[in-house]
C-alpha positions in Angstrom: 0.0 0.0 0.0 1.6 3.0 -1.2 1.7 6.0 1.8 -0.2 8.9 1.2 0.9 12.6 2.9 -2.3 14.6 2.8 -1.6 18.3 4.2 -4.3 20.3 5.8 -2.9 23.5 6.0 -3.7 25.4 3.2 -6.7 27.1 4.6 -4.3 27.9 7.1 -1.8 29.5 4.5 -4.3 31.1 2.7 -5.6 32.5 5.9 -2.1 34.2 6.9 -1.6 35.5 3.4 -4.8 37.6 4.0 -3.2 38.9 6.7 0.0 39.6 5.6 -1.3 41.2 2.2 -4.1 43.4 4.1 -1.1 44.5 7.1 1.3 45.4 4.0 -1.4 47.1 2.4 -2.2 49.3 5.4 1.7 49.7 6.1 2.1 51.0 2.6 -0.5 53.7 2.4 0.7 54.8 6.1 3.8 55.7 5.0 2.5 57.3 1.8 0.7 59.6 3.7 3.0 60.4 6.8 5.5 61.0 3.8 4.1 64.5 2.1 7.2 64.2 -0.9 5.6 60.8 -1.8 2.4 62.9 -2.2 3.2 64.5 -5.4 3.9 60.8 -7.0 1.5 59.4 -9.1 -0.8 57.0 -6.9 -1.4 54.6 -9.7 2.3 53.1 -8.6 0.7 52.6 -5.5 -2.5 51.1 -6.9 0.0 49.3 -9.2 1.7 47.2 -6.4 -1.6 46.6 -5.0 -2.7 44.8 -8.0 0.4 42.6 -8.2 0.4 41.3 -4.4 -3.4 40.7 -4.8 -2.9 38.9 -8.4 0.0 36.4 -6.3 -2.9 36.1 -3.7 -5.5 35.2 -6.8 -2.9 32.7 -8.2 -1.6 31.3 -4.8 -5.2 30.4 -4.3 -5.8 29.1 -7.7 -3.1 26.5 -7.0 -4.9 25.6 -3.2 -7.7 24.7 -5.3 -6.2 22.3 -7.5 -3.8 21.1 -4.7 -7.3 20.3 -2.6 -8.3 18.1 -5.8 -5.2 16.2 -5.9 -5.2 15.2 -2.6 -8.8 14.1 -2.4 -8.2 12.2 -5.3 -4.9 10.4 -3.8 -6.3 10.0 -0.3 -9.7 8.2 -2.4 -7.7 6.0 -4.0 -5.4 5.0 -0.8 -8.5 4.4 1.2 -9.8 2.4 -1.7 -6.5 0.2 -1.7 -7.2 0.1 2.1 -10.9 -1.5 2.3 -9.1 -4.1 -0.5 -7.1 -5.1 1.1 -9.2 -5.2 4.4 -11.4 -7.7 2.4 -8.6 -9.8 1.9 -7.6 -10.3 4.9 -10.8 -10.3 7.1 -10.4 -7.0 8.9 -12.3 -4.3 8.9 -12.9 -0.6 9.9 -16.6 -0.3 11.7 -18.4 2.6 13.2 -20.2 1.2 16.7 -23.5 2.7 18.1 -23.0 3.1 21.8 -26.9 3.0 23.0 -28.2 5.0 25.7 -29.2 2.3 28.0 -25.5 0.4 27.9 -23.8 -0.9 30.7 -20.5 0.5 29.4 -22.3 4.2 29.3 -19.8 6.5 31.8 -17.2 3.6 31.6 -14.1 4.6 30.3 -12.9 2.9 26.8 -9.6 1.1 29.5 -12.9 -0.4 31.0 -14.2 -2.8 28.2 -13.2 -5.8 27.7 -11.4 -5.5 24.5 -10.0 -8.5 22.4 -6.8 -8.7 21.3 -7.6 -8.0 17.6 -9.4 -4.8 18.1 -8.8 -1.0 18.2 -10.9 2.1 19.0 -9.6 4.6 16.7 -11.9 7.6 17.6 -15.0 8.3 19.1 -17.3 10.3 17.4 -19.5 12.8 20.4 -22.5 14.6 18.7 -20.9 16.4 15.8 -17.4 16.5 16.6 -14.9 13.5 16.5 -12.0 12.5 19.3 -9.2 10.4 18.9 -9.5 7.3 21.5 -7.0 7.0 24.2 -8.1 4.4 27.3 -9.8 7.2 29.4 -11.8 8.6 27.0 -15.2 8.4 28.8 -18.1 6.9 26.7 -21.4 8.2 26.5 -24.9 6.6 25.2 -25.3 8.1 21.4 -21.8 8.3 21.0 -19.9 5.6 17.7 -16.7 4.0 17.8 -14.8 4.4 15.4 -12.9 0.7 15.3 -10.6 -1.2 13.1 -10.2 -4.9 13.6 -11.0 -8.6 12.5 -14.7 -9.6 12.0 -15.2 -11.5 14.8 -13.3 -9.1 16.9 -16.3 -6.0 15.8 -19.0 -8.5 15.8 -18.2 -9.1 19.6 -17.6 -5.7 20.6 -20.6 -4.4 18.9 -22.7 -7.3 20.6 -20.5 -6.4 24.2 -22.3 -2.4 24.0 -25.7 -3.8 23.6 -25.6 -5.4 27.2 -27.7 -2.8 29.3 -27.7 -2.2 32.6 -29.2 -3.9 35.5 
């Protein structure tokens, strides 16, 4: 399986250049007017380099765009190769319904007895997602988000349904 780097940080990116774009714009008409002799120049220079940074913006942002494509593509096809090979080999990735009237509802993930073959990835809590770690605390309505062999899921997803006496 061939290892995909996906970066998220181009929002981020695009998000600083704003800034830094908007801050050097202000900077640059600040000194133009604190500086009288730069007065008499013809303010379509200024307008000028204006137009140039925000083009690099327009471009910069083009190339997120297509960037963003690329990767949703690659990270398609590596999940793709991922649930193949999955099949083949009897594992699988499974989201778990934790129901309100478990007995493992305010137990701690460190609390369930786990087989060997399985592993809570991430618990998903209304509508925002955690990675798992042994005290995350679980909560009726919340999913597991696991990965493991069939038999391993089948009996984990059969342990949540035991409610409480």
């Amino acid at each position: 399986m061939r290892e995909v780097k996906i970066s998220l940080t181009g929002n981020l990116i695009e998000r600083e250049l704003d800034r830094g774009f908007t801050k050097l714009g202000r900077k640059a008409l600040e000194y133009y007017q604190r500086n009288p002799n730069l007065q008499n120049l013809n303010t379509s220079l200024f307008q000028q380099e204006l137009e140039v940074i925000q083009s690099l913006k327009d471009k910069y942002s083009q190339a997120l765009q297509e960037l963003s494509v690329i990767q949703r593509k690659a990270l398609k096809e590596a999940l793709s190769e991922c649930t193949d090979q999955f099949n083949r080999t009897g594992w699988g990735l499974l989201q778990i319904p934790v129901p309100e009237n478990t007995k493992y509802a305010q137990k701690k993930i460190k609390e369930l007895p786990l087989r060997q073959n399985i592993l809570v990835l991430m618990v998903k809590k209304e509508n925002r997602m955690e990675l798992a770690h042994g005290n995350t605390v679980l909560e009726g309505g919340d999913f597991l988000i696991c990965i493991g062999n069939e038999k391993g899921l089948a009996d984990l997803k059969h342990l949540l349904q035991q409610r409480e006496i």
